[in-house]
C-alpha positions in Angstrom: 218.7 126.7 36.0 214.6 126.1 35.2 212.9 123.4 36.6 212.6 121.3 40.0 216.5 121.6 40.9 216.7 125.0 39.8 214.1 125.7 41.8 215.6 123.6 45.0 218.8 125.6 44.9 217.2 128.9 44.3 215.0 128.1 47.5 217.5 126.7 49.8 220.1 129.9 49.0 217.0 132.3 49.7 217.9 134.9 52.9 215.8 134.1 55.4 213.8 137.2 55.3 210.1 137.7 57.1 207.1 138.1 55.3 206.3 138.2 51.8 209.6 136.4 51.1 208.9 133.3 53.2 205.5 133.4 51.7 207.0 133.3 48.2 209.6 130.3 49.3 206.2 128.6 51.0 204.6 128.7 47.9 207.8 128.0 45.8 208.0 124.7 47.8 204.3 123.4 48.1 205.0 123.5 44.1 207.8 121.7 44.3 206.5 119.1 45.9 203.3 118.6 43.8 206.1 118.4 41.0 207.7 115.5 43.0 204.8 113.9 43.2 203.8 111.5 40.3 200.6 110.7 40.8 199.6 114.2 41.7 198.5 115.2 37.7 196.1 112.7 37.9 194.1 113.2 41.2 194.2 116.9 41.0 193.9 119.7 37.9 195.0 122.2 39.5 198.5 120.0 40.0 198.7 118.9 36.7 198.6 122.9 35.4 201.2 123.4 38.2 203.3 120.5 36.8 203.4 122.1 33.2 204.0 125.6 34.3 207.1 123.9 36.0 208.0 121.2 33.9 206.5 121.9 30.0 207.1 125.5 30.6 210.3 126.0 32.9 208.6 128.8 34.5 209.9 130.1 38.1 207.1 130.2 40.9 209.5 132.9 42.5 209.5 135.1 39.5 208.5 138.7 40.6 208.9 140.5 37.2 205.4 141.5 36.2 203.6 140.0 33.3 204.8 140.3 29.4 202.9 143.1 27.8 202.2 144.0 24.1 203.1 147.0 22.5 200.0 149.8 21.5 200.5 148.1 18.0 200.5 144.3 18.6 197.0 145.1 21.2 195.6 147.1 18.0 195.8 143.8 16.1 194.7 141.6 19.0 191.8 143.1 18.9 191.4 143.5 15.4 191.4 139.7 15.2 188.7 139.1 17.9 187.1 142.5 16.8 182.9 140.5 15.9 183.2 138.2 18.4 184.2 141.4 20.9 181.4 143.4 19.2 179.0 140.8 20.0 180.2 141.0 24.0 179.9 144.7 24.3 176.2 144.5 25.9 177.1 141.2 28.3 180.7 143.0 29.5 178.3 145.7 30.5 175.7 143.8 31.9 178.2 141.4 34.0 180.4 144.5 35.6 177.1 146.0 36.5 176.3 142.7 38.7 180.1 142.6 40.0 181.7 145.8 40.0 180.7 147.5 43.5 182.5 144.8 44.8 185.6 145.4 44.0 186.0 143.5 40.8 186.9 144.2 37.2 186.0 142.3 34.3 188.2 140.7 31.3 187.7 140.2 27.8 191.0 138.2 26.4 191.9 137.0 23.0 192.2 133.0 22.8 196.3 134.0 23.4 195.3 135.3 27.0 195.4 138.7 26.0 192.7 141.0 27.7 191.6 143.5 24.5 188.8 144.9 26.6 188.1 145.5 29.7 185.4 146.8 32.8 186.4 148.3 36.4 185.8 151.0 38.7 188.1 154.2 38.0 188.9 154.0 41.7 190.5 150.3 41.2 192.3 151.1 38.1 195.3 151.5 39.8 195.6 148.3 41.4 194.3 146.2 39.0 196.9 148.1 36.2 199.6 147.1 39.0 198.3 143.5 39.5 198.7 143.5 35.4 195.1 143.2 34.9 194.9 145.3 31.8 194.6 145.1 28.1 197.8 144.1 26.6 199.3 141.6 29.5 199.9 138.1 28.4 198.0 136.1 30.8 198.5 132.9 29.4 199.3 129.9 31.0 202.9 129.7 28.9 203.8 132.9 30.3 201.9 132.8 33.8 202.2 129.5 34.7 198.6 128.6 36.2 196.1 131.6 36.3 192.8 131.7 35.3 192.9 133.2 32.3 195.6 130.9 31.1 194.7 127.5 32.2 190.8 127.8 31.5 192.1 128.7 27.7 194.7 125.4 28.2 192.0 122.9 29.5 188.8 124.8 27.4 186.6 124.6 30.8 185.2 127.2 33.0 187.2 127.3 36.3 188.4 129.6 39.3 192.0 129.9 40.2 191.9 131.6 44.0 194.8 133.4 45.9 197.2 130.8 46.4 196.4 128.1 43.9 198.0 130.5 41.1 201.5 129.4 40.0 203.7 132.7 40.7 203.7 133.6 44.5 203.5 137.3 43.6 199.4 136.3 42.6 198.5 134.7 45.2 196.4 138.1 46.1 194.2 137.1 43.2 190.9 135.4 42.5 190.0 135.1 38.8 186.9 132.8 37.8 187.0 132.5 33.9 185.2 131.0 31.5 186.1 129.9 27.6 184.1 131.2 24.8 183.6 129.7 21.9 183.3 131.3 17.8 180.4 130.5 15.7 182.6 127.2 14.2 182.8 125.9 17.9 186.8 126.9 17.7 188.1 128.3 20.9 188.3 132.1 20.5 188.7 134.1 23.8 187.8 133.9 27.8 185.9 136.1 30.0 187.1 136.8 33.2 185.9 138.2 36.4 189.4 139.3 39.1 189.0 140.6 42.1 192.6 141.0 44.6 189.8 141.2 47.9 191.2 139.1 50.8 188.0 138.8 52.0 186.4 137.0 49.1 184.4 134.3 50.3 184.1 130.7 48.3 180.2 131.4 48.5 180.3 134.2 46.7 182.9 133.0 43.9 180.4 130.4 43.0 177.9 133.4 42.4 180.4 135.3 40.1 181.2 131.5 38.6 177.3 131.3 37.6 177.6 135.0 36.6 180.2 134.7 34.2 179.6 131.4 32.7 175.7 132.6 31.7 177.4 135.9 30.3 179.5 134.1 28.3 177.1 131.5 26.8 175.0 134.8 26.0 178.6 135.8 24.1 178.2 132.9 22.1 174.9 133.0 21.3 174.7 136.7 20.3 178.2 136.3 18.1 176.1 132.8 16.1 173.4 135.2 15.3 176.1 137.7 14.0 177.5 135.1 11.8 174.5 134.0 10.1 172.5 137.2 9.7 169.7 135.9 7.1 169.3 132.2 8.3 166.9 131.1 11.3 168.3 130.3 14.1 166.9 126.9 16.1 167.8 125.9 19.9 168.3 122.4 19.4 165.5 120.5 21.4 167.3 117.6 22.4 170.1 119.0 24.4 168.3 119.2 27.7 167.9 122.7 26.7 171.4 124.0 26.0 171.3 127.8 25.6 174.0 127.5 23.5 172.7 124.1 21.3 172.1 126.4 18.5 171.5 125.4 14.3 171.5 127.9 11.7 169.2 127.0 9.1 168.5 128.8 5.5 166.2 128.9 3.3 166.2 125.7 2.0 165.9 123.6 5.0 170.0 123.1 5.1 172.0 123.2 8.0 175.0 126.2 7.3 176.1 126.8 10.9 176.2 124.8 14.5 177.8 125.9 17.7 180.0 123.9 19.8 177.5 122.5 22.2 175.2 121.3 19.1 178.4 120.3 16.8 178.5 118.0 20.1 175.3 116.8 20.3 174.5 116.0 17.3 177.9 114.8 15.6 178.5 118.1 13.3 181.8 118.3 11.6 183.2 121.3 9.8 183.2 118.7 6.8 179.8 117.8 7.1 179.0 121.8 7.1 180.9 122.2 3.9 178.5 119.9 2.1 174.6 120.0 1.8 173.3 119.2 5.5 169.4 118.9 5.6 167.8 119.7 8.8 165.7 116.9 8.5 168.6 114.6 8.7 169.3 116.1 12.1 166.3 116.8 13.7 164.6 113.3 12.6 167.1 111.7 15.2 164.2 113.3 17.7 162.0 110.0 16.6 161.8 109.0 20.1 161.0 112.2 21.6 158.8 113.7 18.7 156.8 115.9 21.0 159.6 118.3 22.3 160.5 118.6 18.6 156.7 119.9 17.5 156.6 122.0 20.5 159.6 124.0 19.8 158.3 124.2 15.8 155.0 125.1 17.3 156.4 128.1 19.5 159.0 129.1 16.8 155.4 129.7 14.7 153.6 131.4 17.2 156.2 133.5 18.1 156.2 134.7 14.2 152.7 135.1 13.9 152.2 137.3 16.8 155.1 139.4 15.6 153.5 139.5 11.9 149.5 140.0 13.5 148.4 136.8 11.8 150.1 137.9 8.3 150.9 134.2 6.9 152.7 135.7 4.1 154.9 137.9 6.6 155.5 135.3 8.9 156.7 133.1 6.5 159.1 136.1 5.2 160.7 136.6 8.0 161.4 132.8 8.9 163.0 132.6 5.4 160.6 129.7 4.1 157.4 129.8 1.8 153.8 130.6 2.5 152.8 127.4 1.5 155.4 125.6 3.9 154.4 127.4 6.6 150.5 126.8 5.5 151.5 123.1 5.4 153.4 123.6 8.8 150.4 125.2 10.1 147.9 122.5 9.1 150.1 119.7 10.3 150.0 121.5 14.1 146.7 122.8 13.9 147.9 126.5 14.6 144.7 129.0 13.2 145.8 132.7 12.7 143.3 135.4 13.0 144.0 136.9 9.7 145.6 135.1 6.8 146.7 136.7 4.2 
């Protein structure tokens, strides 16, 4: 029997045994009465993803089998589905274990299903982080796992930390897994990164650290898989999103809007619809009326920056920014930027 008097009986006919098995029936119980409580959803996340682990999912907090895993084959074509967007972390999943590994931590790469399809750890934690079922091919979401960080940062799309004994199944609660969502170049939800470490001496201080760490590694996901998607278009931060690292517009040759991220989509009201038909920039970036000067200074950096790299060549400058020479001549004029050499 699944729910909250299934999981009455299976806790009252428990042996009182010592240990890990009154831990498990502490845990089991603390749940249950979250569950019980119906105002507890609304003051508290972390009950509300307890609540449908419970409820939406039937899931047992006293469970002990280990995570589902996916065959060899059905991992091959996880990947294969996420394969650009996993391309575009390769550098960043480096980068981020660098900063977190000597501590005992390994770090996550999972499909938008709470699959890890790559992965980052010491070869002396392999073992118990293979045992924990932190490995490429366990299901981690929050169906399966009831509340874990993988799994409920993918449910409520937010960056989050799910520590020891706030996970759903009692045999987690040796966990810590800070997570964050990242999103595809159409702002659709498309895979997490995760940092796990099983320490019992991980302090709260230092979570926020690898919270920081992980959330700017996976912006830098993002930002690196946009560029991916629109290889020949320029790519503009958006000025007006109290600069956003991830407010991004891709822009092509004739002034027209083909691409937005989530965090501009957002700011600026971009639809998928409006995408699919001609989008000026100017219709966007005009909204800036009130703030014209943040606007020019971004153009006027996005200029200098392409003259330096072209050594004052107008006509290469204005190559590699996909626009004319005399656009960027008129551009040039209207901000009063002089080149050593035009040409």
């Amino acid at each position: 029997m699944s729910g909250p008097v299934g999981l009455r009986m299976r806790i009252a006919s428990a042996s009182p045994t010592p240990s890990r098995a009154a831990g498990t029936e502490s845990h089991a119980g603390r749940i249950l009465a979250v569950a019980g409580d119906s105002s507890a959803s609304a003051r508290s996340a972390l009950a509300a993803s307890w609540v449908r682990s419970l409820n939406r999912y039937g899931l047992d907090p006293m469970d002990q089998r280990p995570p589902l895993t996916l065959t060899d084959c059905e991992l091959r074509e996880a990947r294969e589905r996420v394969e650009p967007l996993l391309r575009a972390a390769q550098a960043n999943l480096d980068l981020l274990f660098h900063a977190v590994g000597g501590t005992g931590c390994c770090v996550l790469f999972t499909d938008r299903n709470g699959v890890p399809v790559d992965r980052r750890g010491a070869e002396g934690d392999n073992e118990t982080f293979h045992r924990w079922g932190l490995w490429p091919g366990a299901v981690w979401s929050e169906q399966h796992e009831g509340t874990n960080g993988i799994g409920t940062c993918l449910a409520e799309e937010r960056p989050l930390t799910i520590h020891r004994d706030e996970h759903f199944h009692s045999r987690n609660i040796g966990l810590s897994c800070t997570v964050a969502p990242i999103f595809d170049h159409e702002g659709k939800l498309a895979a997490a990164l995760d940092v796990s470490s099983c320490r019992s001496d991980l302090t709260g201080a230092f979570v926020g650290l690898i919270a920081t760490a992980v959330a700017d590694a996976a912006r830098r996901i993002e930002a690196q898989n946009f560029k991916q998607a629109f290889p020949d278009a320029r790519i503009i931060l958006a000025p007006d999103t109290d600069r956003c690292t991830t407010a991004l517009l891709a822009v092509d040759a004739d002034d027209l809007i083909i691409g937005a991220t989530r965090a501009a989509r957002a700011a600026y009201g971009i639809t998928s619809g409006r995408l699919a038909k001609p989008l000026p920039a100017s219709t966007i970036l005009d909204r800036l009326a009130d703030r014209p000067e943040d606007f020019e200074q971004a153009e006027r950096g996005l200029l200098q920056r392409s003259l330096a790299r072209a050594q004052g060549n107008v006509s290469a400058a204005a190559k590699a920014l996909h626009i004319s020479r005399a656009t960027l001549h008129r551009k040039m004029n209207r901000l009063g930027l002089h080149p050593n050499r035009r040409t």
